[in-house]
C-alpha positions, 0 to 999 in steps of 0.5 A, a space after each residue: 500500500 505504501 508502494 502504491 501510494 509513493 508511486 502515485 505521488 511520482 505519478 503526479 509530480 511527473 504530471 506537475 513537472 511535465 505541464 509546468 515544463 510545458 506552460 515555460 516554454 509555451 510562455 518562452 516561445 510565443 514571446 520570441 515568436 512574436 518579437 520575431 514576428 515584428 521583426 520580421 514585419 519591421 524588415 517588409 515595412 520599408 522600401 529601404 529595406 526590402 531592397 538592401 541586401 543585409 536586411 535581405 539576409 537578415 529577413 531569411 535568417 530570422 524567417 528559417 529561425 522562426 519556422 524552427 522555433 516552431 517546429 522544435 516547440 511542437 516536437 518538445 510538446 509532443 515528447 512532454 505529453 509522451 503523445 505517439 504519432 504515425 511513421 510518415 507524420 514523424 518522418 515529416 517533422 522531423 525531415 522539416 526540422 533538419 531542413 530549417 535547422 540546416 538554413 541558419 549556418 549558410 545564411 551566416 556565411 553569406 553574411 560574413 562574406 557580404 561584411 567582408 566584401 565591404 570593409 575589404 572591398 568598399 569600392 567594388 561592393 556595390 557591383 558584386 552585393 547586389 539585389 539580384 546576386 543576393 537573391 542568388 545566394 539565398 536561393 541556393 541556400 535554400 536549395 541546397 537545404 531542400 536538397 539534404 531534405 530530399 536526400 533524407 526524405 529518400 533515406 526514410 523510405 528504406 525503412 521496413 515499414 512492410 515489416 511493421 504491424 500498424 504505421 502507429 509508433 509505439 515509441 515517442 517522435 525523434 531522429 533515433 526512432 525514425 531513422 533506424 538505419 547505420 547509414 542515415 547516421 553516417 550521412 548525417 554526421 558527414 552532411 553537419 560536419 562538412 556544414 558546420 566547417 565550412 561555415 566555421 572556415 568562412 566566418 574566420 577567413 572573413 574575421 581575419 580578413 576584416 582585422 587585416 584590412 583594419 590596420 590599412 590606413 585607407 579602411 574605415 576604423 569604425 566600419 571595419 571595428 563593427 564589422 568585426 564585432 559583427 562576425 564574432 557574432 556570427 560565430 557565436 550564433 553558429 556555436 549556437 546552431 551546433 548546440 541545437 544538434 548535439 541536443 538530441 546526443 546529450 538528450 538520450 544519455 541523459 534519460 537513462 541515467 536520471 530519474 524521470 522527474 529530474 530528467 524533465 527539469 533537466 530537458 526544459 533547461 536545455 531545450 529553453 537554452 539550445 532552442 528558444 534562446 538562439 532563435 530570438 537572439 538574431 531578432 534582440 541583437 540585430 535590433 537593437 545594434 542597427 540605428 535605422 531599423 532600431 527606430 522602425 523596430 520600437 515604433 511597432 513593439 510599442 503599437 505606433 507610439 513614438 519613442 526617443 531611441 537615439 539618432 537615426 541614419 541608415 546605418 549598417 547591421 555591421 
């Protein structure tokens, strides 16, 4: 009886945790949503920037960022509830969530590489970062991106559904559950270490391009110390973008070695910290670091009430 009894009440602190881990991130991700959500209006309200090609970039990674967001939150839910889906509806979100995960590191590379070309470069920036080059670079961003998810969604059609009884999975949604096969693991960890290296390797080439043109007497000392600024940034959002894919790597350990109560504690910090976190950084920091959409950017989170916020110029995201 006295079993029984403890056993009950870790059924209902379990409960407890689950729906408080739930409403904190519930709470955590519609606020970035929305903040992420006026920004992204903020970047389509002004001709000035619709047509500049760092805000362009900016819209992109702020767009893949959201759709993530999203995405991790609802897969988050799904796994708190312990709710089971269908083969193909898991297969589905989760190919989507590896393809919107995959966008952020490529778009900062370009970034970095549109810094580069104007601090070591002024003089030909306006003819190589053009509208139409732009419009390029994000296409085959989203391309390539599109093409790991093609790949994947290939790979999860090797899966032996002809030997399952029913497409109702009996374990919770996630990469290890769907993609059973050695070589999807393979492909994976290739595809993010060649990703993430290349990106590693573009935004330092760029940083250390930036610091070499820096002590040139013919380059702007402010623009190309802003410049710098801005590419440690990157690298700080990639550091980031790695950390959301090492989650499920430090996820599963972790559920075997703690007790389920502490496992769920453990699970919403690290979900709050590798996904919700990074995902609205870009919209704080770059708001908040650019004068010119600063001032567009508080005129909506303050519904059209004029607010002092510093002098305004069309000032760089650099």
């Amino acid at each position: 009886m006295q079993v029984l009894s403890l056993s009950n009440v870790t059924a209902r602190l379990s409960l407890m945790e689950r729906v408080a881990g739930a409403t904190f991130t519930v709470s955590c991700c519609l606020t970035f949503l929305c903040v992420n959500g006026v920004m992204l209006f903020t970047l389509r309200s002004k001709r000035a920037f619709r047509e500049t090609s760092r805000y362009i970039l900016l819209y992109n990674l702020l767009l893949a960022d959201t759709l993530h967001l999203t995405t991790s939150q609802l897969m988050y839910l799904l796994t708190l509830g312990r709710m089971t889906l269908t083969y193909p509806a898991c297969g589905v979100l989760t190919v989507l969530g590896i393809l919107l995960s995959r966008i952020s590191p490529l778009v900062l590379v370009v970034m970095s590489l549109e810094r580069y070309v104007a601090v070591c470069h002024p003089l030909r920036h306006a003819s190589v970062v053009t509208i139409r080059n732009t419009a390029w670079a994000v296409l085959t961003v989203w391309s390539f991106c599109f093409l790991n998810a093609l790949i994947q969604g290939l790979l999860l059609m090797m899966f032996p559904f002809d030997q399952l009884e029913s497409l109702q999975m009996t374990q919770l949604c996630n990469t290890f559950t769907i993609f059973v096969l050695p070589i999807f693991e393979l492909y994976n960890n290739i595809y993010a270490c060649l990703v993430f290296i290349l990106a590693s390797l573009s935004i330092l080439f760029s940083y250390v391009g930036v610091v070499l043109s820096a002590r040139s007497a013919a380059t702007d000392k402010d623009s190309a110390r802003k410049a710098r600024n801005t590419l440690l940034l990157h690298m700080a959002q990639l550091s980031l973008s790695l950390m959301a894919v090492l989650y499920t790597i430090i996820v599963a350990p972790l559920a075997l070695l703690l007790s389920r109560v502490v496992f769920i504690r453990v699970q919403t910090v690290l979900f709050v910290c590798f996904f919700l976190l990074p995902r609205c950084l870009s919209s704080v920091i770059y708001g908040l670091r650019d004068r010119s959409l600063r001032v567009v950017l508080v005129y909506f989170l303050c519904c059209h009430h004029k607010v002092s916020v510093g002098p305004v110029k069309a000032a760089a995201v650099s």
